[in-house]
C-alpha positions as a Markdown table, in Angstrom:
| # | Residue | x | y | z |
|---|---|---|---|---|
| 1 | Unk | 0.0 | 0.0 | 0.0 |
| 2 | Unk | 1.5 | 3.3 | -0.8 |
| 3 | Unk | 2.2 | 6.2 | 1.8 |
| 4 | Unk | 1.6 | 9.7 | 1.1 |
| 5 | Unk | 2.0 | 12.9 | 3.2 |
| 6 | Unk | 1.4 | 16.5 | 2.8 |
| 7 | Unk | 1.4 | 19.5 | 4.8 |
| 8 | Unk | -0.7 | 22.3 | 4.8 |
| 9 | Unk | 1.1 | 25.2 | 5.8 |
| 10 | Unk | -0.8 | 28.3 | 7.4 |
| 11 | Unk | 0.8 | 32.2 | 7.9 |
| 12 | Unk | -2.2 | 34.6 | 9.2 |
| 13 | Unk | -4.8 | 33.7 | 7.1 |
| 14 | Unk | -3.6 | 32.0 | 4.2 |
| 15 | Unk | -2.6 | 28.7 | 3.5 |
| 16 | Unk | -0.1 | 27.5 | 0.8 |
| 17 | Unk | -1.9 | 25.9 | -2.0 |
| 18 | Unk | -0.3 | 24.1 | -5.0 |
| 19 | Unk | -2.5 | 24.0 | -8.2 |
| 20 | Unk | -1.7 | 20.5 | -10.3 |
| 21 | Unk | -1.5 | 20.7 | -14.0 |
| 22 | Unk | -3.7 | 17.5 | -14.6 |
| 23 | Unk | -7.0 | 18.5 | -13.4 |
| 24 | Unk | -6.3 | 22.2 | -12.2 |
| 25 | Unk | -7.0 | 20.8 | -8.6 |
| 26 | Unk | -5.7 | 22.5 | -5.6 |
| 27 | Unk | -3.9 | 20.4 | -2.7 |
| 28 | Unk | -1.7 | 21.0 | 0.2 |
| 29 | Unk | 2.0 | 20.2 | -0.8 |
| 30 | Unk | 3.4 | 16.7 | -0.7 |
| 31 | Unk | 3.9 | 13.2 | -2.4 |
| 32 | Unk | 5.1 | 9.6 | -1.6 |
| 33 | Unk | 7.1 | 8.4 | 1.1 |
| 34 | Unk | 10.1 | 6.7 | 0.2 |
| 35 | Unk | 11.7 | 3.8 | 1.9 |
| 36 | Unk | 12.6 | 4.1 | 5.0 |
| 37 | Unk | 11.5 | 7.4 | 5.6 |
| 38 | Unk | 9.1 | 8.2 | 8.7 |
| 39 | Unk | 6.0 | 10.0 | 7.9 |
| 40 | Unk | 7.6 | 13.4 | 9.7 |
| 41 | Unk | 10.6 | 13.1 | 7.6 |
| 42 | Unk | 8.4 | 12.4 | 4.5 |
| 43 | Unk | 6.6 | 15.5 | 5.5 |
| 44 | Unk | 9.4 | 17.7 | 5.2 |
| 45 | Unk | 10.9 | 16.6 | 2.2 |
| 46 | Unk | 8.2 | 16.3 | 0.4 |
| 47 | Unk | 7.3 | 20.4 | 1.0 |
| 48 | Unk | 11.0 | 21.9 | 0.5 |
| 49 | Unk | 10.6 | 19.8 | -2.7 |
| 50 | Unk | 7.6 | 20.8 | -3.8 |
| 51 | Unk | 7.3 | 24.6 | -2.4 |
| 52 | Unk | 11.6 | 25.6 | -1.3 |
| 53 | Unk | 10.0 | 26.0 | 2.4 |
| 54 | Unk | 12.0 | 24.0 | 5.4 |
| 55 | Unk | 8.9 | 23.1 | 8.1 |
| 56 | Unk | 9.8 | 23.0 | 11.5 |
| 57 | Unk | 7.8 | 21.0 | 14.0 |
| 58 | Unk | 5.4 | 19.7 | 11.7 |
| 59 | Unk | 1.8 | 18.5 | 13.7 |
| 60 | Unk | 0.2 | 15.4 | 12.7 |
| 61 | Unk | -3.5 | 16.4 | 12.0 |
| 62 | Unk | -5.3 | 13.7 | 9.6 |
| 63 | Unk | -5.0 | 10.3 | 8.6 |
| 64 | Unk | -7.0 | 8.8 | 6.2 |
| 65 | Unk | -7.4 | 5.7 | 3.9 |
| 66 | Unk | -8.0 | 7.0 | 0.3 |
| 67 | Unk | -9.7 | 4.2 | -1.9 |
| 68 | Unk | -10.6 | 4.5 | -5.5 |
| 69 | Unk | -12.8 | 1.4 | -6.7 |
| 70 | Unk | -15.3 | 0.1 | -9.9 |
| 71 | Unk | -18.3 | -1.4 | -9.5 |
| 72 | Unk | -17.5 | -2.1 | -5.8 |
| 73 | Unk | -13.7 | -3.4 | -6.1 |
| 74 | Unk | -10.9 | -2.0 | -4.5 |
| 75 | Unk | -8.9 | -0.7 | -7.6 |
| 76 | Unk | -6.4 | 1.4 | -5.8 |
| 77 | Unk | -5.3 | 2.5 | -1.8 |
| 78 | Unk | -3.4 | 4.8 | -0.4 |
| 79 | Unk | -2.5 | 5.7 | 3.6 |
| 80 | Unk | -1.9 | 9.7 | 3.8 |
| 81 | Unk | -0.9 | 11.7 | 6.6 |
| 82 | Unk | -1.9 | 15.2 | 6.8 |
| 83 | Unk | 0.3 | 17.7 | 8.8 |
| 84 | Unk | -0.2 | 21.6 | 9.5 |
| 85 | Unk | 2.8 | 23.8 | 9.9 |
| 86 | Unk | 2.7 | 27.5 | 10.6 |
| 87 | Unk | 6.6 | 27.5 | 11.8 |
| 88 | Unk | 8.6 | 27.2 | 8.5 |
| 89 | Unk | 12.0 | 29.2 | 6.7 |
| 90 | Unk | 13.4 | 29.2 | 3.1 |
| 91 | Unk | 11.9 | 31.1 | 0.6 |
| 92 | Unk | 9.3 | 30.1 | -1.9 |
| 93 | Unk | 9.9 | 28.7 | -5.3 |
| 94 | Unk | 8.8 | 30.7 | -8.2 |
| 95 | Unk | 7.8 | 27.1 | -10.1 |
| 96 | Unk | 7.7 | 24.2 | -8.5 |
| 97 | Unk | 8.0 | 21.2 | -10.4 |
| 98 | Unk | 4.7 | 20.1 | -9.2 |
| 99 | Unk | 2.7 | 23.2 | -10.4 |
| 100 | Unk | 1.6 | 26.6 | -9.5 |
| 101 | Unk | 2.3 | 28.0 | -5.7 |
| 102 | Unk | 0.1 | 30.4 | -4.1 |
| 103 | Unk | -0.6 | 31.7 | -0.5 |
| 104 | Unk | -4.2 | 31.7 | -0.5 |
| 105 | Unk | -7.1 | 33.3 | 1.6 |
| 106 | Unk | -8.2 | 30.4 | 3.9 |
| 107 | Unk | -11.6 | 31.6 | 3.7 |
| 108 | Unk | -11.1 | 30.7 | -0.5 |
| 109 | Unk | -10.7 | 27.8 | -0.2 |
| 110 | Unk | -13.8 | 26.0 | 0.2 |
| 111 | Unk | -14.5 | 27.7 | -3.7 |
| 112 | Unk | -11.2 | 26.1 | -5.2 |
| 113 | Unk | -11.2 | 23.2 | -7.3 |
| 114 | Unk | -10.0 | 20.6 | -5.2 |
| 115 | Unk | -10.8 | 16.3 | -4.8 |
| 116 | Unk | -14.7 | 16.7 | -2.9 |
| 117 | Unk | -12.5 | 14.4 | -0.2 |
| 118 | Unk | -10.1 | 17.4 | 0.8 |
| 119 | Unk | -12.8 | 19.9 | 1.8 |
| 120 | Unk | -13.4 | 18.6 | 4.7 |
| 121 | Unk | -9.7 | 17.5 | 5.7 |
| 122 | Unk | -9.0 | 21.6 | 4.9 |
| 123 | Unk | -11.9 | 22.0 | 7.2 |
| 124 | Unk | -10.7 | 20.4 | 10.1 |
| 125 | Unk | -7.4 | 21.5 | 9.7 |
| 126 | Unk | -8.0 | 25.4 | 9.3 |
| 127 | Unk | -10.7 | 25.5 | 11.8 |
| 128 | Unk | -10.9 | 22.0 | 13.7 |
| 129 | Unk | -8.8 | 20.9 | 17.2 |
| 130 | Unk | -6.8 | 17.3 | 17.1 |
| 131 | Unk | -6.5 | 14.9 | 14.9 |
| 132 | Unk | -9.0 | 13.7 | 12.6 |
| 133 | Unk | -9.0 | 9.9 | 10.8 |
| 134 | Unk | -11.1 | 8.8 | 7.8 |
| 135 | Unk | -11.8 | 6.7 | 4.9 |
| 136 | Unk | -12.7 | 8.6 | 1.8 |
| 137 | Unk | -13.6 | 6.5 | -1.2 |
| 138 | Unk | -13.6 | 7.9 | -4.9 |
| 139 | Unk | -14.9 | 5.9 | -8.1 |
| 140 | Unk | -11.6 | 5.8 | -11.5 |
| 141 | Unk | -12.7 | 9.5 | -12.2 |
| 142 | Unk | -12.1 | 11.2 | -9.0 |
| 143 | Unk | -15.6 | 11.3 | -8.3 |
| 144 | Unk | -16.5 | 11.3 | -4.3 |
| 145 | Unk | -18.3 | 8.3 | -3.6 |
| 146 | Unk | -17.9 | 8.4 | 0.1 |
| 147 | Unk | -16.3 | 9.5 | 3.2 |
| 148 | Unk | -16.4 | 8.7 | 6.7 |
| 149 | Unk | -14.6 | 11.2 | 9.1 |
| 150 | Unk | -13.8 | 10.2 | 12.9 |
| 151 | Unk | -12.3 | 13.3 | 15.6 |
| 152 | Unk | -12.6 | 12.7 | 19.1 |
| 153 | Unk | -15.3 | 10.2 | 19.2 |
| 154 | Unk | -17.8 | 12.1 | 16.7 |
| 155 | Unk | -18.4 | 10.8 | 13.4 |
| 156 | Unk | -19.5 | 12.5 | 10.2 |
| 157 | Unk | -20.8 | 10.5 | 7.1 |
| 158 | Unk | -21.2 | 11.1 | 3.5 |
């Protein structure tokens, strides 16, 4: 099963957002884990890569199960972990190699493109307290067929 991580990173109130070419989506900055990496050391890589910015003290916030299935078979799963950082140095790439870069009005986002799945992971990162786990499932196209979200006890279903 693969690993991912990303991070969203917050300064007052905007959040870096990287825009991918392929659909024109918007996602917090990250990718796979390799080998032997830990999911904090994934973390950090993964956004100097993607965005030139070193994150210190990265918090765990989310971690989900991301399924995309056909007619009710598993077709593809993925583990990601979800990390906020608000305490970060280097200085921004003006391209990243994964697509556009921009600090972003939190309060935007909920109008972005973006995967139905991540609204409310941004949600409870942004505006939520703890850690949040979930299972999100999507159909081949990136279409939301379901979610279930799990912070402190409460669920929330779609």
């Amino acid at each position: 099963m693969q690993r991912v991580t990303n991070c969203i990173l917050t300064k007052s109130n905007e959040a870096l957002l990287l825009r991918k070419p392929s659909r024109g989506w918007w996602v917090a900055p990250g990718g796979k884990m390799e080998s032997r990496e830990s999911i904090r050391e994934s973390v950090i890589r993964e956004c100097k890569e993607e965005t030139g910015m070193v994150i210190n003290n990265p918090e765990l916030r989310g971690v989900f199960t991301v399924v995309i299935e056909e007619k009710g078979s598993i077709v593809k799963e993925w583990m990601m972990f979800t990390f906020q950082a608000n305490n970060f140095s280097g200085k921004l790439l003006n391209k990243s190699p994964e697509g556009e870069l921009a600090w972003t009005p939190i309060t935007k986002i909920p109008h972005l493109p973006m995967a139905s799945g991540d609204y409310p992971i941004f949600d409870h990162v942004l505006y939520g307290e703890g850690l949040i786990y979930g299972t999100i499932t999507y159909d081949e196209n990136l279409n939301l067929l379901s979610y279930r979200l799990d912070t402190a006890g409460e669920q929330f279903q779609e």
